[in-house]
Each structure stands twice: as C-alpha cells, then as structure tokens.
N, CA, C and O atoms as CSV, one atom per row, in Angstrom:
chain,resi,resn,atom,element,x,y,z
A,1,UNK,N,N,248.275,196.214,-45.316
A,1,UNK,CA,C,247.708,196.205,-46.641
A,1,UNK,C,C,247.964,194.850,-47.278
A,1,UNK,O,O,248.815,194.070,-46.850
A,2,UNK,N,N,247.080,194.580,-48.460
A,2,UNK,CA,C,247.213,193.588,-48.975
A,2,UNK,C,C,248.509,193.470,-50.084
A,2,UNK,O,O,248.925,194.548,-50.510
A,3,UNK,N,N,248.944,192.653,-50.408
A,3,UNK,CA,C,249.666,192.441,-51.981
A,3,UNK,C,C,249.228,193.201,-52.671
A,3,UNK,O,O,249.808,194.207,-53.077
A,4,UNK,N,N,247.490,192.663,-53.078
A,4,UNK,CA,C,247.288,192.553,-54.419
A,4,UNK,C,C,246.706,194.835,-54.155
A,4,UNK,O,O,245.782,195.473,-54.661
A,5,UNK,N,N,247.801,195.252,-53.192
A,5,UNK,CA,C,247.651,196.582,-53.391
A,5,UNK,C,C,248.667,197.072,-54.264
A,5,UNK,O,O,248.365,197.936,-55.088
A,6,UNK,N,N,249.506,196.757,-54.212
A,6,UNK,CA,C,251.078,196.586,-54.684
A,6,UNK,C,C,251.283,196.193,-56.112
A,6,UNK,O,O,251.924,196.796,-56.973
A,7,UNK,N,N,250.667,195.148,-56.199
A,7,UNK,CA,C,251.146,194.245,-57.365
A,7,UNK,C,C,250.104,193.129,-57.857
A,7,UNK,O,O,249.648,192.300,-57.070
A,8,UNK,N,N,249.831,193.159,-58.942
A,8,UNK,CA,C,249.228,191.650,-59.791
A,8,UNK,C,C,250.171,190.605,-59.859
A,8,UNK,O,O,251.382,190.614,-59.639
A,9,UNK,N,N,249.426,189.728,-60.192
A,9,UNK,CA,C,249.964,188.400,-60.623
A,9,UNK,C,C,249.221,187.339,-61.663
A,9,UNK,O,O,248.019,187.395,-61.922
A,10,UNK,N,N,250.227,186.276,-62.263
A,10,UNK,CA,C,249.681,185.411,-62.705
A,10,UNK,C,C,250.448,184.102,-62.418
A,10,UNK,O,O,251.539,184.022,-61.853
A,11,UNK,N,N,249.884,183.341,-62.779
A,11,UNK,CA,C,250.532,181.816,-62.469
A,11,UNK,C,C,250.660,180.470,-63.861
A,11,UNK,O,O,249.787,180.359,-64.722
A,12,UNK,N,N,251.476,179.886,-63.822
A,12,UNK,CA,C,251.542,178.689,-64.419
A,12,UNK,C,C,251.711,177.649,-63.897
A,12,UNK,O,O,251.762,177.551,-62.671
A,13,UNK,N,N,251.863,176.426,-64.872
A,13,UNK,CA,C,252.176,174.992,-63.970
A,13,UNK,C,C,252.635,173.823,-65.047
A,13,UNK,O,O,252.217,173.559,-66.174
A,14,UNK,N,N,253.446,173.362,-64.405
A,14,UNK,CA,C,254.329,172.139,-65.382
A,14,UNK,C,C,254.252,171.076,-64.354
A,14,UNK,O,O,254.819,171.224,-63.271
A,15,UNK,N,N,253.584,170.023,-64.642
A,15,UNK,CA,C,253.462,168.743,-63.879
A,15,UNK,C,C,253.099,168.719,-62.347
A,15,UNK,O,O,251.904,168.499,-62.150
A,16,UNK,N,N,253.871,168.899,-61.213
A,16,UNK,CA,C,253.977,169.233,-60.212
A,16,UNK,C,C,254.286,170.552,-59.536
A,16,UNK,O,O,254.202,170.835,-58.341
A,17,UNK,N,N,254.610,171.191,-60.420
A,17,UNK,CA,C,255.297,172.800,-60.009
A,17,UNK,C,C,254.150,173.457,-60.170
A,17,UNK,O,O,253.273,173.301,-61.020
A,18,UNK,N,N,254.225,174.152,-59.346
A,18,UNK,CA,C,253.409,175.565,-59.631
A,18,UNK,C,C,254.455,176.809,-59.901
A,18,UNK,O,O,255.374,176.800,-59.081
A,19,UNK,N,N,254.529,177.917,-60.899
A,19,UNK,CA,C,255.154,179.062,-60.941
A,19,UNK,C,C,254.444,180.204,-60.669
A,19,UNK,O,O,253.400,180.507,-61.246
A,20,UNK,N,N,255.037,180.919,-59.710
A,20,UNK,CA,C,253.684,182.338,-59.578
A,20,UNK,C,C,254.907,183.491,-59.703
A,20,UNK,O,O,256.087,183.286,-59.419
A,21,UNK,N,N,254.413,184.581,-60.131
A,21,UNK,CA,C,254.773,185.916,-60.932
A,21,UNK,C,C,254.088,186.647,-59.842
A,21,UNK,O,O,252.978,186.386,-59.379
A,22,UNK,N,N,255.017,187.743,-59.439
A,22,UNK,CA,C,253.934,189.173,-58.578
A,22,UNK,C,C,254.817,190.366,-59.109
A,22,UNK,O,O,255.989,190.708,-58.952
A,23,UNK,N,N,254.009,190.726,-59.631
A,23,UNK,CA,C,254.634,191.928,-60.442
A,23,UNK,C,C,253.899,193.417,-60.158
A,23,UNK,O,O,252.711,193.722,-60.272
A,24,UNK,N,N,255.213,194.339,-59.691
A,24,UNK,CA,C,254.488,195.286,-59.450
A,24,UNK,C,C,253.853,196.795,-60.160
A,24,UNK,O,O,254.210,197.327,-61.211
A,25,UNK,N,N,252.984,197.169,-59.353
A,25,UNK,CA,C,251.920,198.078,-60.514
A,25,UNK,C,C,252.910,199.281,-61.021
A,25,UNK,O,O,253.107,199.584,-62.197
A,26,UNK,N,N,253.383,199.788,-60.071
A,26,UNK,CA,C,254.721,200.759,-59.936
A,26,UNK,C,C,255.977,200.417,-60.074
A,26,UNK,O,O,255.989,199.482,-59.275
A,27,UNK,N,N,257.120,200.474,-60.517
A,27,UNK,CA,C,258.109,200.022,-60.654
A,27,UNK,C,C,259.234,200.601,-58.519
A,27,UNK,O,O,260.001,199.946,-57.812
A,28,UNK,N,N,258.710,201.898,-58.397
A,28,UNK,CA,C,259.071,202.517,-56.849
A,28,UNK,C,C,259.031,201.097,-56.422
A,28,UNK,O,O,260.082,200.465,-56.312
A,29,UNK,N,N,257.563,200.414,-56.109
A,29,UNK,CA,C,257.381,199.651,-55.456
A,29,UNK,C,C,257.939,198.126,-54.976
A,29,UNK,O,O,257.681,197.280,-54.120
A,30,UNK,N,N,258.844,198.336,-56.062
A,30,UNK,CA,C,259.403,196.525,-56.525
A,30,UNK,C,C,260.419,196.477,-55.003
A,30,UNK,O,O,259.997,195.664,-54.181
A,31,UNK,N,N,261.109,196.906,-54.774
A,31,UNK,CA,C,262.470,197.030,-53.297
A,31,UNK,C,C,260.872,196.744,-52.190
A,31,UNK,O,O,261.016,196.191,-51.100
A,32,UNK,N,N,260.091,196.996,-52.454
A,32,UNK,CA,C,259.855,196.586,-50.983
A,32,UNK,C,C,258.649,195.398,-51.230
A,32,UNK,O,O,258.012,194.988,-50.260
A,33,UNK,N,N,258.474,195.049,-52.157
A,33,UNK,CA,C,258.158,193.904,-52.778
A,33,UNK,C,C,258.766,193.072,-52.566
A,33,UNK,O,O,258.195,192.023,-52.266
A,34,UNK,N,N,260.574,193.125,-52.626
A,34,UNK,CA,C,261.603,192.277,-52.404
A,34,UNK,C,C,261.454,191.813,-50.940
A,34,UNK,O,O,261.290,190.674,-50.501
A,35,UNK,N,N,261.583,193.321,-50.126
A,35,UNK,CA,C,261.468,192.517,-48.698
A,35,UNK,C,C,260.553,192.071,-47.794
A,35,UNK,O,O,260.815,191.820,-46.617
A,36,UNK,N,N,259.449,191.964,-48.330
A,36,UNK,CA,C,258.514,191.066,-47.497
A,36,UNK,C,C,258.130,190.273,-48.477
A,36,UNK,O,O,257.532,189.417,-47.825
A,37,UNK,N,N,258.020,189.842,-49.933
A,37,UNK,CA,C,257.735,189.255,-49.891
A,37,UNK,C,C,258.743,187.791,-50.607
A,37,UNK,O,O,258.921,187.555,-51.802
A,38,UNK,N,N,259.230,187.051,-49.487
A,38,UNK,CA,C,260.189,186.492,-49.396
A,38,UNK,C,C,259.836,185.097,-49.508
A,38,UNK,O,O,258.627,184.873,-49.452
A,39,UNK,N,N,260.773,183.889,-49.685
A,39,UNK,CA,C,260.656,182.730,-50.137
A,39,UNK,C,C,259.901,181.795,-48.771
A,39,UNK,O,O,259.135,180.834,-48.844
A,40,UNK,N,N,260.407,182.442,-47.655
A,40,UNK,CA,C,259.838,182.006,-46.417
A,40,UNK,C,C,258.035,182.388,-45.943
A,40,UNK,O,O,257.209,181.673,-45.375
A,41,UNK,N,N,257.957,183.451,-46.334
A,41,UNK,CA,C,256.573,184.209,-46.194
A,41,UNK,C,C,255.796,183.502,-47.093
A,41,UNK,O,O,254.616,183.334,-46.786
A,42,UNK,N,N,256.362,182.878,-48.542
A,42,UNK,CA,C,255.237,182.236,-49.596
A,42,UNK,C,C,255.183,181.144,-49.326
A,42,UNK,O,O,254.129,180.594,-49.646
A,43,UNK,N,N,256.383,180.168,-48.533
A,43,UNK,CA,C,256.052,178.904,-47.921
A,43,UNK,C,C,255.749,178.831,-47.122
A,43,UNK,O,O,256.189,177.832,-46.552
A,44,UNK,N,N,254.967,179.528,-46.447
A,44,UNK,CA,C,254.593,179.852,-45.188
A,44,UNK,C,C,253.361,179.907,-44.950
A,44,UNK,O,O,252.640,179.320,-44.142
A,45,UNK,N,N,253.121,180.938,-46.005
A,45,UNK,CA,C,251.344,181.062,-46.978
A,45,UNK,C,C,251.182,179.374,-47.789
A,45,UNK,O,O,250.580,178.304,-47.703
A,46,UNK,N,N,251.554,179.642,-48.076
A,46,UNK,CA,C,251.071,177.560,-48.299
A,46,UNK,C,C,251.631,176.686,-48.136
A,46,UNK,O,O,252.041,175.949,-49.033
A,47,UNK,N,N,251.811,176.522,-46.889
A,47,UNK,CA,C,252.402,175.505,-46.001
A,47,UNK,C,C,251.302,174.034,-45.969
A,47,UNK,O,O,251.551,172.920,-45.507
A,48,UNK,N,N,250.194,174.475,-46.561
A,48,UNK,CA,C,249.208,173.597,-46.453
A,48,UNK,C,C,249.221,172.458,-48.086
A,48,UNK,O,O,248.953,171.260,-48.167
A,49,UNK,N,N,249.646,173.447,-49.200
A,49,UNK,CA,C,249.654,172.897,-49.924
A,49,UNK,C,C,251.296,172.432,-50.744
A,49,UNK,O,O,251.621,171.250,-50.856
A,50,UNK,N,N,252.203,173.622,-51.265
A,50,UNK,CA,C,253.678,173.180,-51.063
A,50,UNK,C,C,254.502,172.006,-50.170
A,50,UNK,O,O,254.910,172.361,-49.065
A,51,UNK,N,N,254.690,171.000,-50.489
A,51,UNK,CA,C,255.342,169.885,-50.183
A,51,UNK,C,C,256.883,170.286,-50.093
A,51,UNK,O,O,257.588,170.089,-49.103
A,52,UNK,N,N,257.288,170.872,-51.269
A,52,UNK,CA,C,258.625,171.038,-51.437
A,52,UNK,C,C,259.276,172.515,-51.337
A,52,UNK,O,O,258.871,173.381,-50.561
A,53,UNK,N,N,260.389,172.671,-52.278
A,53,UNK,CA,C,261.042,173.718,-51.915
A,53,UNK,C,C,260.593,174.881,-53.029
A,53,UNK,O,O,260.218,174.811,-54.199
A,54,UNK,N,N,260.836,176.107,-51.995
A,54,UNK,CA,C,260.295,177.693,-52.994
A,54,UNK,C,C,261.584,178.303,-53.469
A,54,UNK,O,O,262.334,178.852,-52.662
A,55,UNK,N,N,261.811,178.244,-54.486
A,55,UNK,CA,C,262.482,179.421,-55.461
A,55,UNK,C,C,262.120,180.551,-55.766
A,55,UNK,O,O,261.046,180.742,-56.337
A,56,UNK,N,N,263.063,181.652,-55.400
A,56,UNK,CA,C,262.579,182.933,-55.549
A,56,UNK,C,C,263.559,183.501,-56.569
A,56,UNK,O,O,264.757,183.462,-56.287
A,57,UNK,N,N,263.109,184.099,-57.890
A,57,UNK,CA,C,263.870,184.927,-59.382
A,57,UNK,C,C,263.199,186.531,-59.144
A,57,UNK,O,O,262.121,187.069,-58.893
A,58,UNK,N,N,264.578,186.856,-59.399
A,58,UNK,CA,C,264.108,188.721,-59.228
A,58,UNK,C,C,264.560,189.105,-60.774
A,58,UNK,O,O,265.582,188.841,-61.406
A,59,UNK,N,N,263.193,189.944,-61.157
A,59,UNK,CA,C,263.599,190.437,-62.240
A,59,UNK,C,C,263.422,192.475,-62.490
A,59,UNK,O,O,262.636,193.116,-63.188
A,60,UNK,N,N,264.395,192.864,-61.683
A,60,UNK,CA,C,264.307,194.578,-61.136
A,60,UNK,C,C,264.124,195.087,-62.448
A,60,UNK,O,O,263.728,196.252,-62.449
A,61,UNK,N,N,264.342,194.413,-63.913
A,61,UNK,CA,C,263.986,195.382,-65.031
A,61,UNK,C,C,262.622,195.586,-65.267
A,61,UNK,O,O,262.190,196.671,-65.657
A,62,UNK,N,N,261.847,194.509,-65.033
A,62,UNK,CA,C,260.501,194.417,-65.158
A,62,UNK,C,C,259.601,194.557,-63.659
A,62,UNK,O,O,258.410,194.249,-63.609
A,63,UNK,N,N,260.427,195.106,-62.378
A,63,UNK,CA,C,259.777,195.110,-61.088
A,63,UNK,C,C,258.913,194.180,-61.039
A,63,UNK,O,O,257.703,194.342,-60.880
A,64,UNK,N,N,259.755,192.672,-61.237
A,64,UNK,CA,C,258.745,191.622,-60.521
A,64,UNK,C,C,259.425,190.197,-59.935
A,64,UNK,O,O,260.435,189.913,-60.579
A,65,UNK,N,N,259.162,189.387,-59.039
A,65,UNK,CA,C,259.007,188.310,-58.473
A,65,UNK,C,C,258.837,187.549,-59.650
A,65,UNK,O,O,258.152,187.893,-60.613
A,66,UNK,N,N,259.792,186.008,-59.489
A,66,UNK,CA,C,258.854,185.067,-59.548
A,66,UNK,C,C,259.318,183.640,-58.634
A,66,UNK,O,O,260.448,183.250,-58.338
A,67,UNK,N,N,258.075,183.095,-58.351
A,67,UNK,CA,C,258.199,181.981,-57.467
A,67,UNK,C,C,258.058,180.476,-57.819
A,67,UNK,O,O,257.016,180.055,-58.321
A,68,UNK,N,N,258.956,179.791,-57.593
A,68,UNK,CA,C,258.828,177.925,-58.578
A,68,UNK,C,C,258.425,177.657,-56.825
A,68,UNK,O,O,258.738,178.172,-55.751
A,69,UNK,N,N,257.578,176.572,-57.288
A,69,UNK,CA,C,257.154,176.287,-56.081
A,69,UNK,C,C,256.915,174.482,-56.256
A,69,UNK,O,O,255.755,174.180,-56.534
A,70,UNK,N,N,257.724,173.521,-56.142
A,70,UNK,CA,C,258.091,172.622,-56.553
A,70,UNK,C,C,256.914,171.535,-55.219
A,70,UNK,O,O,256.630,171.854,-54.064
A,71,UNK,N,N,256.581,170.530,-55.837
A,71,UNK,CA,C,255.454,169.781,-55.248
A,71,UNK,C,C,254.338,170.056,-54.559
A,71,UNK,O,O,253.908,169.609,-53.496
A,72,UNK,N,N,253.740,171.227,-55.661
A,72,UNK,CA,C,252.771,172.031,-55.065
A,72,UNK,C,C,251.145,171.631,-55.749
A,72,UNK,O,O,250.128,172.223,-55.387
A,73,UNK,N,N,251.153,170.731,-56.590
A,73,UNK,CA,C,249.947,170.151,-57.056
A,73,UNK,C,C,249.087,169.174,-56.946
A,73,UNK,O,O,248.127,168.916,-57.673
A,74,UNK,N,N,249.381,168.759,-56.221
A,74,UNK,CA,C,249.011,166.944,-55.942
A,74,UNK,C,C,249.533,165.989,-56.746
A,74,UNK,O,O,248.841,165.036,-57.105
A,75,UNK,N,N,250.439,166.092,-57.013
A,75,UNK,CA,C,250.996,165.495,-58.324
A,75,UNK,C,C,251.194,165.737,-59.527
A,75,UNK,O,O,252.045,165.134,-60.181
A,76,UNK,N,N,250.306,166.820,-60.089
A,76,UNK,CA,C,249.811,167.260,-61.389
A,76,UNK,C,C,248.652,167.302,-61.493
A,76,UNK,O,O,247.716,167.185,-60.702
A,77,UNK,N,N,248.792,167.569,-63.069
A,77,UNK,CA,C,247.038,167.514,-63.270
A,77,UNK,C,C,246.203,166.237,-63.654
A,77,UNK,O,O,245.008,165.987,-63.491
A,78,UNK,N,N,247.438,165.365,-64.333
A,78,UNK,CA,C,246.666,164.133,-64.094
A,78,UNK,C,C,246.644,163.055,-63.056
A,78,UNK,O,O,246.598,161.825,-63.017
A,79,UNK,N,N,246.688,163.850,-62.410
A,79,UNK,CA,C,246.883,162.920,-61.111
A,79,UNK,C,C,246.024,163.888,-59.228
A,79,UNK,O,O,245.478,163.771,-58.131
A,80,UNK,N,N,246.228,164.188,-59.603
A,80,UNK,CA,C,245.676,165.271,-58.357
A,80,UNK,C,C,243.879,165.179,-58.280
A,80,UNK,O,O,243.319,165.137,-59.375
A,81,UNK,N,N,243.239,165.157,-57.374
A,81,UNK,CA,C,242.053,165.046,-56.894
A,81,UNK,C,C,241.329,166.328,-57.042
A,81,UNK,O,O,240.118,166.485,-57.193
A,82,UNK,N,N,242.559,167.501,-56.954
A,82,UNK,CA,C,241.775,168.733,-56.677
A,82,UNK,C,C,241.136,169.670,-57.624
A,82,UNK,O,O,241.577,169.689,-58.774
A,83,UNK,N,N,240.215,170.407,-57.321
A,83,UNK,CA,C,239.571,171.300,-58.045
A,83,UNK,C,C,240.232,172.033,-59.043
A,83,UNK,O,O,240.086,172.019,-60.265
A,84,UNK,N,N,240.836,172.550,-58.461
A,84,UNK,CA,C,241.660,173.835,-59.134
A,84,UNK,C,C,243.434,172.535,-59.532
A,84,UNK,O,O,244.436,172.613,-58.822
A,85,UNK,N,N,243.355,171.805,-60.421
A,85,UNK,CA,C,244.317,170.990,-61.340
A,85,UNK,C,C,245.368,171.372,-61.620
A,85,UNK,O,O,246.359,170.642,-61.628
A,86,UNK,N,N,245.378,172.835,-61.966
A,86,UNK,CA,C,246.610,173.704,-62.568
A,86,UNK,C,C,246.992,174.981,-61.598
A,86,UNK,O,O,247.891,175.764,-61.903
A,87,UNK,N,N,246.215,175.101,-60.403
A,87,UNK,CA,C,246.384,175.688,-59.634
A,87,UNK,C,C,246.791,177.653,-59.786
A,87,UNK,O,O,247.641,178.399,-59.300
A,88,UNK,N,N,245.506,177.823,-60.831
A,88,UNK,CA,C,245.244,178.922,-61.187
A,88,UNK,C,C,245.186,179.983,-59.927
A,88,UNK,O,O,245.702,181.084,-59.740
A,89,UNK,N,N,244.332,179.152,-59.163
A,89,UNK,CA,C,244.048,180.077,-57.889
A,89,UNK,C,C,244.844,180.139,-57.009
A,89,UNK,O,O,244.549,180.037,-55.819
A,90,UNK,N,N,246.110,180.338,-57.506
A,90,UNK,CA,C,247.360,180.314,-56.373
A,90,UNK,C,C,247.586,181.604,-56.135
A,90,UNK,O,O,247.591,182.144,-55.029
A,91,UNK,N,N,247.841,182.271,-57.533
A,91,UNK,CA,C,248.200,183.426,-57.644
A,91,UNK,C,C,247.144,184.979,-57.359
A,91,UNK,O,O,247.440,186.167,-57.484
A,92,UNK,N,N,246.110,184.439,-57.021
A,92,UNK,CA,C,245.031,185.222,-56.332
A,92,UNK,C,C,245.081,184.527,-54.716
A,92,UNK,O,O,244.734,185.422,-53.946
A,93,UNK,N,N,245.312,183.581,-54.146
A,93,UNK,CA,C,245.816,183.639,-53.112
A,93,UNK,C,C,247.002,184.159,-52.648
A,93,UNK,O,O,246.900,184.571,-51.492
A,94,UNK,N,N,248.123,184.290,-53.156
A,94,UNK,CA,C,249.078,184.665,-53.035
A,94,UNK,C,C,249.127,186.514,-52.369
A,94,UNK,O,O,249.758,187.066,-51.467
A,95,UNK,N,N,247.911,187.061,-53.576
A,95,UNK,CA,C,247.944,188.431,-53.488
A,95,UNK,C,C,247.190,188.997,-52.325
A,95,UNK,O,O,246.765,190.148,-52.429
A,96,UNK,N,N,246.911,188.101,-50.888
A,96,UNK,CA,C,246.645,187.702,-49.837
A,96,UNK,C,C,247.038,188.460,-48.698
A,96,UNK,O,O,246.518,189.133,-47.808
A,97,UNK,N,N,248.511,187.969,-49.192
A,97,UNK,CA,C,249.565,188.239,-48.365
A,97,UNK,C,C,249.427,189.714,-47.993
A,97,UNK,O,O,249.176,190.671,-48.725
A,98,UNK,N,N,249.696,189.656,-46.408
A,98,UNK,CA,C,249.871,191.169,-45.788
A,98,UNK,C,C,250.874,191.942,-45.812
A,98,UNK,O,O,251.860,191.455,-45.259
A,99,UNK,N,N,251.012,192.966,-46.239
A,99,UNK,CA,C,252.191,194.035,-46.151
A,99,UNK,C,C,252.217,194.687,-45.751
A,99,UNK,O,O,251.210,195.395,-45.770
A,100,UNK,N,N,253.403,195.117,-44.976
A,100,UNK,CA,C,253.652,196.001,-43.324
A,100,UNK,C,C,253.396,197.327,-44.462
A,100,UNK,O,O,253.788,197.488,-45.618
A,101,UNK,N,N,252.478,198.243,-43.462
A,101,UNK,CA,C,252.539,199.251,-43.704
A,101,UNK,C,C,253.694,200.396,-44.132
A,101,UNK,O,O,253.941,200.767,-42.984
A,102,UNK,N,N,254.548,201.193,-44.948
A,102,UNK,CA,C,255.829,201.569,-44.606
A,102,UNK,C,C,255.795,203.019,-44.505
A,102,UNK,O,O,254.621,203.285,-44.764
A,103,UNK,N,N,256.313,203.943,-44.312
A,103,UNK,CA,C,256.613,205.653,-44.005
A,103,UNK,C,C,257.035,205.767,-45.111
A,103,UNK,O,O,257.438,206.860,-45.509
C-alpha cells in the first residue's frame, strides 16, 4: 500500500531545507508509521534530490512525523533552476512511499 493510505502530509521550506510532515489519518496508525517510515527510506526516496542529511521528529501526541531534509532545494528559491522552488511537491511525493502490508 501506499503512504498516502495511512497518512497526509504537508511541506515547508526555509532557504535550502525542505521540511515534510506525514501525519496520520488514525492515530492506531502512527507505531507503524514509525517503522517504515524511517530517515533511511526518505533518503532513499530522494536520493536524487537531498544532498544532505534527513532528520526525523516524532510527535506521538499528534500521530505524526516530521522530516528536515537539509540541501534539498537547489539552493533555495532564489537560486535553484527548478520548477517546483519551494518544493511543494515533495510532500505528495513522499506519500509514494510503499508500505508493507501488516496482519
């Protein structure tokens, strides 16, 4: 299954960082939210664009993720070539990600 079965998201961005949020629809769901979806699995998923290092913040009161994802813009927004500047569409890529089926 996908993420975005699990959980929404949204995203922000400060200069070079990208921050992405996956927050889940169910609160049950957040523990296994935790274990797949991990700091390695999201640098992993954008290995193409992340330069630097992923930070992962758990917040179990609100059953959600969040991810700093440090040299993930092309520089920023004034500086970066790319379409997507603020890298809105991270966090709909993100919700991508496959999740093991569980019992």
């Amino acid at each position: 299954m996908k993420l975005r079965d699990l959980a929404h998201s949204r995203t922000g961005d400060k200069g070079n960082t990208s921050n992405i949020s996956v927050i889940a629809f169910d609160a049950k769901d957040w523990e296994r939210l935790c274990r797949h979806v991990t700091v390695e699995r999201v640098k992993a998923h954008f290995a193409d664009i992340v330069k630097g290092a992923v930070v992962r913040y758990e917040l179990p009161r609100i059953a959600a993720l969040n991810f700093v994802m440090y040299e993930a813009l092309g520089g920023g927004v004034t500086r970066t070539l790319a379409l997507d500047a603020h890298g809105k569409s991270l966090s709909s890529a993100l919700l991508d990600l496959e999740i093991p089926d569980e019992e």
